[in-house]
C-alpha positions in Angstrom: -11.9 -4.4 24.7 -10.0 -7.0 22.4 -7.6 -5.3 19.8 -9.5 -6.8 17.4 -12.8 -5.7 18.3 -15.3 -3.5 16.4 -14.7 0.4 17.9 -16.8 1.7 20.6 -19.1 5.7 19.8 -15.9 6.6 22.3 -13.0 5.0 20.2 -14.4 6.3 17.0 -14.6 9.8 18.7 -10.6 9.1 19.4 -9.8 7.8 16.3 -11.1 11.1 14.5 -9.0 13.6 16.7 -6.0 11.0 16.4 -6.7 11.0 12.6 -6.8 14.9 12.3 -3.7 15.2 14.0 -1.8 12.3 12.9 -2.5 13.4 9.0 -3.4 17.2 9.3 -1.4 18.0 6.3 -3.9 16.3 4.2 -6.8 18.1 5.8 -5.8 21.6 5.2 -5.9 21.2 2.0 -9.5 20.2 2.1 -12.4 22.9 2.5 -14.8 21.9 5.9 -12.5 18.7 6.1 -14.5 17.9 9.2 -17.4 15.9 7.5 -15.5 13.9 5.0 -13.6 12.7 7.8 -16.1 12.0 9.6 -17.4 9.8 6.8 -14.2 7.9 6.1 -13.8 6.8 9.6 -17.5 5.6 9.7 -17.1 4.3 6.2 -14.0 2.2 7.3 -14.9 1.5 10.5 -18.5 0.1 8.9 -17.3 -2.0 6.3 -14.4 -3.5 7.4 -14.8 -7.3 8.4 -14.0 -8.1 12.2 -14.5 -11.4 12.1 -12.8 -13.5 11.8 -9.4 -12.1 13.1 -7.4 -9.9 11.9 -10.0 -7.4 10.9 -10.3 -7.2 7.0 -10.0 -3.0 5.8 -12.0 -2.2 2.2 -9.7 -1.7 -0.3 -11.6 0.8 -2.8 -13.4 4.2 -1.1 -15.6 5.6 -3.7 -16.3 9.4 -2.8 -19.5 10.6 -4.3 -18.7 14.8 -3.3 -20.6 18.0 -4.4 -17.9 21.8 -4.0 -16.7 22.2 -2.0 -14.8 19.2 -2.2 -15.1 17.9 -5.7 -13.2 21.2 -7.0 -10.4 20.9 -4.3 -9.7 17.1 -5.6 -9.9 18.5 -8.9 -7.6 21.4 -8.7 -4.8 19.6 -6.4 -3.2 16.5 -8.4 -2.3 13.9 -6.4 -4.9 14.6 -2.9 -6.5 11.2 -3.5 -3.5 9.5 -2.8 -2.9 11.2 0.0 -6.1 10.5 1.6 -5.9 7.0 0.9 -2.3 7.2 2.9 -4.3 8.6 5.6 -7.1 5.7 5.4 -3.9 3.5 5.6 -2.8 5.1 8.6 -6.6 4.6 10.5 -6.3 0.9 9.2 -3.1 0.1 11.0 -4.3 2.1 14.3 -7.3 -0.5 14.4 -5.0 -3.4 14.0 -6.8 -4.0 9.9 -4.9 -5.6 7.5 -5.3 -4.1 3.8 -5.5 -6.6 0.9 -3.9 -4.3 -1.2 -3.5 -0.4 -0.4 -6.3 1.5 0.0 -7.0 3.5 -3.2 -9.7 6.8 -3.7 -11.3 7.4 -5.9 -13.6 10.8 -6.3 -16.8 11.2 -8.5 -19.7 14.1 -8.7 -22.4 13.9 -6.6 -25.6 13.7 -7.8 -26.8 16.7 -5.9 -24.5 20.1 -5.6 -23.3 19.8 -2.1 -24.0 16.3 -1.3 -21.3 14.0 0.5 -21.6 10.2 0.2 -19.1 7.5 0.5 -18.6 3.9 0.1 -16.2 1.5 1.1 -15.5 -1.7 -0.7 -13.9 -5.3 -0.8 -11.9 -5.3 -3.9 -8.8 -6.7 -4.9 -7.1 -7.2 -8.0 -8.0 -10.5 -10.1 -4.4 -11.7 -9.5 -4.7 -11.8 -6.2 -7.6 -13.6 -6.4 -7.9 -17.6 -4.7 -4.2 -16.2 -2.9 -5.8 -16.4 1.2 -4.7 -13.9 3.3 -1.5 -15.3 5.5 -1.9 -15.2 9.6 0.0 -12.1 10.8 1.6 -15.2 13.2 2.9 -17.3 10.3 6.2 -18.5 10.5 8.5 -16.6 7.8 11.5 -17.9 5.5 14.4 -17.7 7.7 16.4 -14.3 7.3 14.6 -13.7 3.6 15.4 -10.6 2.3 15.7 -8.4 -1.3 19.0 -7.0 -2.2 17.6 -3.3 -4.6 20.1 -2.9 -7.4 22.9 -4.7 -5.9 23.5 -2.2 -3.5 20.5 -2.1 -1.1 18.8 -5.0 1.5 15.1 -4.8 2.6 15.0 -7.6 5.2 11.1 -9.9 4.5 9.8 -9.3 8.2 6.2 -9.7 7.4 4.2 -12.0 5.4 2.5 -9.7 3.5 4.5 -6.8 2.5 3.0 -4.2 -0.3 5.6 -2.7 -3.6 5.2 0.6 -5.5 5.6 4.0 -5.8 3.2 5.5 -3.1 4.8 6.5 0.2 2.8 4.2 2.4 4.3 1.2 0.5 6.0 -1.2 2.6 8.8 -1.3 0.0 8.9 1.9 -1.6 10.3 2.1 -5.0 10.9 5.8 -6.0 11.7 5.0 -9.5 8.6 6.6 -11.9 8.5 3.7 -14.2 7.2 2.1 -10.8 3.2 2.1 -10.3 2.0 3.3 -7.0 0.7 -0.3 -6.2 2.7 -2.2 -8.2 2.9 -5.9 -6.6 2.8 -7.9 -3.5 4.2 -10.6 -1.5 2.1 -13.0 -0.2 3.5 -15.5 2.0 2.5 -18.8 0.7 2.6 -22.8 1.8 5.9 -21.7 3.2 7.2 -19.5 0.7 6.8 -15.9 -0.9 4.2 -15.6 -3.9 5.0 -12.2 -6.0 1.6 -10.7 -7.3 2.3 -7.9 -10.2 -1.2 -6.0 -9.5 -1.7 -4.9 -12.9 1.6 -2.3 -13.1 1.7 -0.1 -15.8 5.8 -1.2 -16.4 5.0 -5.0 -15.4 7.0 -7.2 -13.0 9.6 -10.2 -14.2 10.9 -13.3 -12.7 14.2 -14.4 -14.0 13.4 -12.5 -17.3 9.8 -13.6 -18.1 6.5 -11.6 -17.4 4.7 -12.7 -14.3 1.1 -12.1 -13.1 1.9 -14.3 -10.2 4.7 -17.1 -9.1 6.5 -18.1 -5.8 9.6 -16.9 -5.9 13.5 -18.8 -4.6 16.8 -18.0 -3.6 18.5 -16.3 -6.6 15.9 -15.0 -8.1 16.1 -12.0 -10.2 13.0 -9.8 -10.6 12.5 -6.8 -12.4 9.8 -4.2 -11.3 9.2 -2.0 -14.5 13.3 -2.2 -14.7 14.5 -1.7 -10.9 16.7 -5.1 -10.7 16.3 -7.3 -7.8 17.0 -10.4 -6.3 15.7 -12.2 -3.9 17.9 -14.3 -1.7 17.9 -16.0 2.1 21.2 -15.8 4.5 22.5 -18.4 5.8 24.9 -16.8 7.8 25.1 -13.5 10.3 23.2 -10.6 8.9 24.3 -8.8 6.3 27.3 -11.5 5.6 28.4 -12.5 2.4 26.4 -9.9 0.3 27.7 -9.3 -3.0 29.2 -5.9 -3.4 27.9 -3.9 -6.0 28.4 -3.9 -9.3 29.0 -1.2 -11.9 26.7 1.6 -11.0 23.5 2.1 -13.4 23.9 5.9 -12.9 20.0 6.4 -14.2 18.3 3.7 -11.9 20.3 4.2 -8.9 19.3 8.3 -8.8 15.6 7.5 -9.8 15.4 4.4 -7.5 14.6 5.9 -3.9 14.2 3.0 -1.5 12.2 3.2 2.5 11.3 0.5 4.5 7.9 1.9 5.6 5.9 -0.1 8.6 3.4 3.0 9.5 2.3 6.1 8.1 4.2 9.1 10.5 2.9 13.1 10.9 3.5 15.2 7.9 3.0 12.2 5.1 2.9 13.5 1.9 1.7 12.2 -1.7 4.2 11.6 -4.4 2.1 12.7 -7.7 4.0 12.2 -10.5 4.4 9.3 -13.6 1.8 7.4 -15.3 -1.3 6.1 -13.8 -1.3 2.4 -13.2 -3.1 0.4 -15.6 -5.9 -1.3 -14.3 -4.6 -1.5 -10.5 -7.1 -1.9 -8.0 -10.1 -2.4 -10.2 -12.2 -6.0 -9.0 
C-alpha cells in the first residue's frame, strides 16, 4: 500500500491502538475515551483529501458532545488543545500535511449523550491564494532564524508552523505569543511569513504584516520576541553574531523547541490570551 494511500479497516484498527498509546495522557483525562477516538480517527481519516499527493488533513474538528464529555472539556482548561496535539500526531503517522495546526473546538450536543464530529477544510483568510509547497521543493540554501540573538532554528522544511502550542514546529514559549501565531510558506523560491490572525501581531522590519516574503536581514517581531532571518554562506553556525545585551524579561519568557513530531507524554500549554480570530475560515 502507497504511503499516501487512503487507510485500510486493518490500518485504521492500528492507528487507534497506536493513537492510544502514543497520546494516552490525553485520554485519561477523558471519561469512555474509547468512542471519541474512535470518531476522530474516522473523522480524519474521512475527510482528509488523498488525492492529489501529499494527503491534505482538516484543519478545524468541531465536537458536537453530550456528559460525559462536554463537562470534562469544560472543567479541564486547556484539553482541546491537547487533543488537537494528538490529531497532529495521527496526521503526521499518515504522511498528512496540515494547512495550519489542527484546532478543536467543543459544543453541546443537541441530545444529552450524543457524540458527533466533523472535520473541516479551513484555513485562515491570510493564507488564502498561498498553494501548498511540495514536501520535495528545493529550500533556500542553509536558511535559518537566529531567536533573540542568541538562538538558531535551522528552515529545513518548506512549511514550518509558529506559536505557542507544543506541537509547533517553532515553538515560542513567550505568552504574548498566540498558539498558532504564523507560518512560513515557501514561496517562488523564497519564504512567505503569514501572521494567522495573532492576538500580539507579527512585524517585518518594524511594520505590521498580514503576509510578505521575507530576505536576508530581516528583522521580525512575533508579539515582541525579536528575530531575524538570515542565510549562511559559510560552514554552519559560522559567523553568527554573538549576543547582545540580554533582555532579561524575553529571554526567561521566550522558551524555544524545534519540534518535527508529537512524542509520548505531550502535554498542553494553557495559559495567555486566546488568539483573536485564528483559525476561523
Amino acid at each position: 500500500m502507497s504511503i499516501h494511500q487512503k487507510p485500510t479497516a486493518a490500518r485504521m484498527e492500528y492507528l487507534q491502538r497506536v493513537l492510544a498509546y502514543q497520546t494516552s495522557q490525553v485520554w485519561r483525562k477523558i471519561p469512555q475515551e474509547e468512542p471519541l477516538r474512535q470518531r476522530l480517527v474516522e473523522a480524519l481519516i474521512e475527510q482528509t483529501q488523498w488525492e492529489p499527493t501529499p494527503p491534505i488533513a482538516p484543519t478545524l474538528f468541531v465536537l458536537h458532545l453530550g456528559d460525559p464529555w462536554l463537562q470534562a472539556f469544560r472543567e479541564q482548561r486547556g484539553l482541546a488543545d491537547e487533543v488537537a496535539q494528538a490529531i497532529h500526531w495521527l496526521g503526521q503517522e499518515i504522511k498528512g500535511v496540515f494547512p495550519m495546526l489542527p484546532k478543536v473546538e467543543v459544543q453541546p450536543a443537541s441530545r444529552g449523550n450524543a457524540l458527533d464530529i466533523q472535520a473541516l477544510h479551513r484555513e485562515h483568510e491570510n493564507l488564502r491564494g498561498i498553494p501548498l509547497p511540495p514536501p520535495d521543493m528545493s529550500l533556500p540554501r542553509r536558511a535559518y532564524l537566529l531567536i533573540e540573538g542568541t538562538q538558531v532554528f535551522p528552515l529545513l522544511k518548506p512549511l514550518i508552523h509558529i506559536g505557542r502550542r507544543p506541537d509547533n514546529d517553532l515553538v515560542l514559549g513567550d505568552p504574548r505569543v498566540s498558539r498558532r501565531h504564523a507560518q512560513l510558506r515557501l514561496f517562488r523560491g523564497n519564504y512567505m511569513l503569514i501572521d494567522l490572525g495573532s492576538t500580539g501581531g507579527t512585524q517585518v522590519n518594524g511594520n505590521p504584516i498580514q503576509r510578505a516574503v521575507i530576505y536576508p536581514g530581516d528583522r521580525i517581531s512575533f508579539a515582541g520576541v525579536e528575530v531575524t532571518y538570515s542565510q549562511r554562506s559559510t560552514r554552519p553556525l559560522s559567523g553568527i553574531p554573538s549576543p547582545g545585551p540580554k533582555d532579561t524579561q524575553g529571554s526567561q519568557s521566550t522558551l524555544l523547541i524545534r519540534r518535527t513530531k508529537i512524542t509520548k507524554g505531550l502535554t498542553g500549554q494553557p495559559g495567555g490570551k486566546e488568539d483573536g480570530q485564528e483559525g476561523q475560515a
